[in-house]
N, C-alpha and C positions, 0 to 999 in steps of 0.2 A: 638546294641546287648545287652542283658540282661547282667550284673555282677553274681559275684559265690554269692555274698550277697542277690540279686534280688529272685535270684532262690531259693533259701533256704527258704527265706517270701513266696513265691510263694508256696513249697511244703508245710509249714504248714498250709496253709488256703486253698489251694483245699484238703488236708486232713481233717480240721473242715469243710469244705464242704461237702466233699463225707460221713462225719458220721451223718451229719442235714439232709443231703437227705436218708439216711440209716433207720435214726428212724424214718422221716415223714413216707416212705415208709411202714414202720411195724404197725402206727399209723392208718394207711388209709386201711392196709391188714386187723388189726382187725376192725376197723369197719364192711368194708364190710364181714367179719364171721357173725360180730352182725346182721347184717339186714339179711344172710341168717334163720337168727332164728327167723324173726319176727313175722312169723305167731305161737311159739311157746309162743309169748312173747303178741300177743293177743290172745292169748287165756287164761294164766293166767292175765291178764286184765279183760278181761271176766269175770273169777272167780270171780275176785276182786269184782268187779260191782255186782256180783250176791249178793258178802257180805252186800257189803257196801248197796243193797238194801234190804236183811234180817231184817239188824241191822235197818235201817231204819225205816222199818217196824212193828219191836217191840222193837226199844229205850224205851218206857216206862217200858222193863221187863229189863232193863241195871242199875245198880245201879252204884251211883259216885265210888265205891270199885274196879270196873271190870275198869277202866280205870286209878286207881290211879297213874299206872307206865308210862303212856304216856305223851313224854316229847315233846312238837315241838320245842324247841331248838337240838334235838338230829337231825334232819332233817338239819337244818339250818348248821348243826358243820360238818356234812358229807360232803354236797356240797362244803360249803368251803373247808373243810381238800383235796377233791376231785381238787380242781380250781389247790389249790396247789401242786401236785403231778403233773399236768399238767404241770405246771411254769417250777416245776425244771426240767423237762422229756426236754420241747421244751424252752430251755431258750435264750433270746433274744443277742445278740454279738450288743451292743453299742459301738461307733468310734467316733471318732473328725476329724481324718487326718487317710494317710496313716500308718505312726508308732502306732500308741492308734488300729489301726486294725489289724496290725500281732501282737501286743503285748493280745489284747483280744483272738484272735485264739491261742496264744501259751497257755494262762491260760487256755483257755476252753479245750485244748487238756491235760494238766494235771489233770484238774478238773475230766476230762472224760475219762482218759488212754489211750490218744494216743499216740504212739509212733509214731511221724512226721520224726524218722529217719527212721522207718521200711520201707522195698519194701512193695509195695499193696500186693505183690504174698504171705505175711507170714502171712495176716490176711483177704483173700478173698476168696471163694468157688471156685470150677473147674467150675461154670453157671460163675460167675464173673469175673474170669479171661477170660471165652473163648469171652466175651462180648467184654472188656478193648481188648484183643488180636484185635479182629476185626476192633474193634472202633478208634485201637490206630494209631498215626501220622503214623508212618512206616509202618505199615501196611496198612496202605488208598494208599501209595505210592510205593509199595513194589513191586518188577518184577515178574513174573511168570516164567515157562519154557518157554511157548507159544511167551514171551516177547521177551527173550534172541532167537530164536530160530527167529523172526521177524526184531528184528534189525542187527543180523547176516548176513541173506541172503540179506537185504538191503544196508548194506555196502559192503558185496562181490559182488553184482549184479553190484552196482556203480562202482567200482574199474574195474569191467570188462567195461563197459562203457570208462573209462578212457584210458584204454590200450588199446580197440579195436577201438573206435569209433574218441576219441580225439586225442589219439598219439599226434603230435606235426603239429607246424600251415602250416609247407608245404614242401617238400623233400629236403634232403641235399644232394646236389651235390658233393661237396665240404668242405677240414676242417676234422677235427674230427672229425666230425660227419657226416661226407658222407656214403650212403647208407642207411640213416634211412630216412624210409617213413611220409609222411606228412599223413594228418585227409582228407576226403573224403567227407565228411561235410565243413570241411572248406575250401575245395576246389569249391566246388558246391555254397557257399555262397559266396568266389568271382567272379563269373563269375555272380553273379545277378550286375544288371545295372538300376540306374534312366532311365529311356525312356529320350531320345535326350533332346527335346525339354525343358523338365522337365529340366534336370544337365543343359543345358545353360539359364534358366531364372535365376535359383537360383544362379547359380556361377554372373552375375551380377546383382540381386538385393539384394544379401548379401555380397556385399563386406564389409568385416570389418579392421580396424585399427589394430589388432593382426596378420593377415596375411599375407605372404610372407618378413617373418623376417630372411629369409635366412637357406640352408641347406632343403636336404631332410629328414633329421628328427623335423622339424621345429614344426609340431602337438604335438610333445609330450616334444617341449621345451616349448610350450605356453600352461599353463593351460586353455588359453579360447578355447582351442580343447579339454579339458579333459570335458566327457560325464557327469560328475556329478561336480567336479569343475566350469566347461565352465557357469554353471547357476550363479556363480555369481564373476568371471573374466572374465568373455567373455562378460558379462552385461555390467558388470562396465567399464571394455574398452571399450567397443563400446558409451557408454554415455559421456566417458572425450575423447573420441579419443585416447586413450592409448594403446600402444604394453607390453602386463608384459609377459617378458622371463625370461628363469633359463637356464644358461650357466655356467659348472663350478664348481657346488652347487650351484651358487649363484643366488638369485632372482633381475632381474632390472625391470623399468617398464621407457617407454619415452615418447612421445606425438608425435604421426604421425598427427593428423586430427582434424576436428572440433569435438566435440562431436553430441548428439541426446538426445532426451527426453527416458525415461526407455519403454514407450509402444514399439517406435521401435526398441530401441533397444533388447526388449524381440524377437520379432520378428525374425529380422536379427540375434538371437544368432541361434534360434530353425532351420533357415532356412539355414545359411552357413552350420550347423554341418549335414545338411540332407545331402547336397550339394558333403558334404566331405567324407560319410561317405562311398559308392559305388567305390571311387578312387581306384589306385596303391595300394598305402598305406591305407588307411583305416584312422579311427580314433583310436586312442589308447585307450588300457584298460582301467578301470575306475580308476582315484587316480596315473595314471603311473608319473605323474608330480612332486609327490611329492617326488615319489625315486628318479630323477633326480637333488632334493636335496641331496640327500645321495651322497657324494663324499669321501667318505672312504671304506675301505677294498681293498684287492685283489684275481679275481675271474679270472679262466680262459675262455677266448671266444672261443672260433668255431675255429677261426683263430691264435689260439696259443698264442695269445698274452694276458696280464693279463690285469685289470680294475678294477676300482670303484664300486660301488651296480650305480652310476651315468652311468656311461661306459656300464655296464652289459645289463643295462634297454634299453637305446639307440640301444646298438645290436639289442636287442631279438623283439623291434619295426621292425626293419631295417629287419629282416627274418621272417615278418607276423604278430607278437605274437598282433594283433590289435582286435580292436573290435569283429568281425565275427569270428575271434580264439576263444574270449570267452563267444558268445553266445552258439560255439561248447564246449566249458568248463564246459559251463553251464549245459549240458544235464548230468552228472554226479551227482550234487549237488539235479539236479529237480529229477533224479531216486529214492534216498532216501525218499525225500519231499514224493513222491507222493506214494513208497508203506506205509510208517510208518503213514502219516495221512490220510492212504483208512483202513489201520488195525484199527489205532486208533478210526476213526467214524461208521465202521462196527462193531468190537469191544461192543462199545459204546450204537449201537442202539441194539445190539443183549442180552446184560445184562438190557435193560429196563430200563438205569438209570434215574433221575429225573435229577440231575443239566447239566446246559449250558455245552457244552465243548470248554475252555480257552486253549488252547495247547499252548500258548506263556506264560501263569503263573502257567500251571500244572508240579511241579517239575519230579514228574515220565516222563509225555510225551517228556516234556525238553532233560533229561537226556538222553532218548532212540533217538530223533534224535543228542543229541551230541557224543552219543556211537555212531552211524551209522555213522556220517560225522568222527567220528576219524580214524576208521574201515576205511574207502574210502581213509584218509587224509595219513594217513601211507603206506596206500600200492602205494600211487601215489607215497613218499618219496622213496619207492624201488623200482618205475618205473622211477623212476629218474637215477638210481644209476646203473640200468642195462641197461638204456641208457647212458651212459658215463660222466654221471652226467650232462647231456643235460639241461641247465636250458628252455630253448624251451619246454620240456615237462612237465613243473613243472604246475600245473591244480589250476589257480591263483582264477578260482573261486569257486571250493570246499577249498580250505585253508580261503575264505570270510565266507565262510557259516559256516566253525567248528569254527572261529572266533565271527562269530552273536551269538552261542549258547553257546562259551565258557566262553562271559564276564559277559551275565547273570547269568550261573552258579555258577560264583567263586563268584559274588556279594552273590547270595542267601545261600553259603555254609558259607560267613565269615560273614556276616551281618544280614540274611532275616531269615537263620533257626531257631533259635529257639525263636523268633518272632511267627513266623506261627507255631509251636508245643504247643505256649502256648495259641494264638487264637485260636486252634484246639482243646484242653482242655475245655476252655473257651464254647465253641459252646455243646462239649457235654453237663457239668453244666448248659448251656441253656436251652436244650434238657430237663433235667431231670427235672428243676425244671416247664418248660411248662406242661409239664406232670406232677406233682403233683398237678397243678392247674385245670388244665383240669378236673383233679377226685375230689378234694375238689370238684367243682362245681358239679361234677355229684352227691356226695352223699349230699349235700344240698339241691338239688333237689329233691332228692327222701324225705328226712326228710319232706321238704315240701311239697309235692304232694301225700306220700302215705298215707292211707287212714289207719290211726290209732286215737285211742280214745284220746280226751286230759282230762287231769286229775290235778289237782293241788293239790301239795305237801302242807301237815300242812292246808287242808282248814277244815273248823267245820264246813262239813257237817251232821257229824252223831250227 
């Protein structure tokens, strides 16, 4: 992140910036005046020529008297006095390093009265400013009604999702929480089933070394059952022949078998977990392995009794909260996704814009799926709370999803902003100064190409 120092050098040289591109700009408006004149300005050429062929004509009626006062030094003292009027108008800012060039732009800024502490707004026109307004970083990234009014109904749609569809992973009998209904979705994706023959090839050609480690919650004490862990504990034991469990907080690992080479054991990880995954139990959430370290706090369960965030997780396994729970979790977090980036690319295609769209580095779009996922995230918190603080309903993968968008955020609020406000500066200054080039070339073209008399200053023609 920039320093208060950084910044400061920064505002006085895009300020001797924006005054070099100010009076190029004025430089290049009169020209082009001048060449609107040109045809006035051959025509007194014209004239010229007419003289100069007069005199020509009857030099011998010219006596040395009629020309006594013409000087071709006064020619010569014009041009120069001229070059130089230019020098000091467009005067060059030489540098060594960084410092010798905010120290030339501070000089040039007092040579030339500027005030590098003023706001632009005390010395820019209402055309200039409404330019800078449009142009400017916050602005490029700035919400609309339309915006607020799109992430709104996306998070409340979500949130209905949550409450109607996900509820929690399957009815409670019994406990505290007896009478609350279970998810209908997740009921319908336990009853799907491997076909026969399928579950008993795979259950013995994927026997692995981390299995039947005791206890029916055994999948979610062994991270080589965890669906995104299992890639590489459930590798690696399957290779050394190793059981790694977490009992307790605590992590062990022992040696039941010979090991395998990594191809099968890739193999035998992808194919037990398929194996597993249509069971009673199911496979567990993604990462549940790790809370099973957590062996501190106290929470109350279902059955009265208090526990661990270790204890907690173990339950909330043991009453569904599995995999096929949170592909039905899931339907909440994809709600959002999918109206904010159908608005976002409709949006998009519907303003004609020119660049790509980055939604995972565009601050604005960022921002609006992390309003909508926080929108979803709070009101599952008070669907929590008016189920009896049921952690069974707590919707573990919209809390993933406001977590994907939350860390890039806070990175790009304490580190990346003003970074990208001063690249974004930067690109304008680009901008202008292409375009100042663009038009030199175009009127050295014309100099070149249009079709005027040449004439040379101080020649002894007559």
């Amino acid at each position: 992140m920039l320093s208060s120092e950084e910044l400061k050098d920064l505002q006085s040289i895009l300020a001797v910036q924006h005054d070099i591109i100010y009076k190029i700009n004025n430089k290049i408006d009169h020209i082009e005046k001048s060449f609107e004149n040109n045809n006035e300005v051959k025509i007194e050429l014209a004239e010229l020529d007419d003289i100069l062929a007069f005199l020509e004509e009857n030099s011998e009626y010219i006596s040395p008297e009629d020309i006594d006062e013409f000087d071709e030094s006064n020619i010569s003292e014009l041009y120069n006095r001229n070059i130089e009027l230019v020098k000091n108008d467009l005067k060059k800012i030489d540098y060594i390093d960084w410092n010798s060039y905010v120290c030339e732009c501070i000089k040039y800024s007092a040579e030339n009265d500027l005030d590098i502490f003023t706001p632009y707004e005390a010395f820019l026109s209402e055309d200039d400013l409404k330019i800078i307004k449009s142009e400017s970083y916050k602005n490029k990234y700035r919400w609309d009604k339309i915006d607020y009014v799109v992430v709104g109904v996306a998070g409340f749609l979500a949130a209905l999702t949550d409450i109607l569809i996900v509820s929690i992973p399957k009815d409670m009998n019994t406990g505290k929480y007896k009478g609350q209904k279970g998810s209908e979705v997740t009921k319908w994706l336990h009853s799907l089933k491997l076909p026969e023959w399928l579950q008993e090839w795979s259950e013995n050609f994927a026997k692995v070394s981390y299995d039947n480690t005791g206890g029916s919650n055994h999948r979610i004490d062994t991270p080589g059952h965890d669906p995104i862990l299992g890639l590489v504990f459930g590798v690696l034991d399957i290779m050394l022949g190793n059981a790694t469990v977490i009992k307790g907080g605590d992590i062990s690992t022992r040696n039941i078998s010979n090991g395998t080479n990594i191809l099968e054991a890739i193999i035998k990880q992808m194919i037990h977990l398929l194996s597993d995954v249509a069971t009673k139990r199911g496979l567990p959430v993604p990462f549940a392995s790790l809370f099973r370290l957590i062996n501190i706090g106290s929470f109350e369960r279902g059955n009265g009794k208090t526990g661990t965030v270790s204890d907690l997780a173990g339950w909330m396994y043991h009453h569904g909260y599995d995999l096929r729970h949170f592909v039905t979790m899931s339907i909440t977090p994809a709600t959002i996704e999918i109206i904010i980036r159908a608005y976002i690319m409709i949006r998009h295609y519907a303003e004609d814009k020119d660049e790509d769209i980055k939604i995972h580095k565009d601050p604005k779009y960022r921002s609006m799926l992390l309003s909508a996922h926080a929108i979803a995230s709070a009101m599952n918190a008070g669907k929590v709370t008016l189920a009896q603080g049921n952690p069974l309903a707590i919707n573990y993968s919209e809390w993933l999803a406001l977590l994907r968008y939350l860390l890039p955020t806070m990175k790009y609020w304490v580190f990346d902003k003003h970074k990208l406000e001063i690249q974004h500066l930067e690109n304008i200054n680009d901008d202008l100064w292409n375009e100042l080039t663009i038009n030199s070339y175009e009127i050295l073209d014309r100099i070149n190409y249009d079709d005027m008399p040449n004439f040379e200053l101080g020649s002894n023609q007559v």
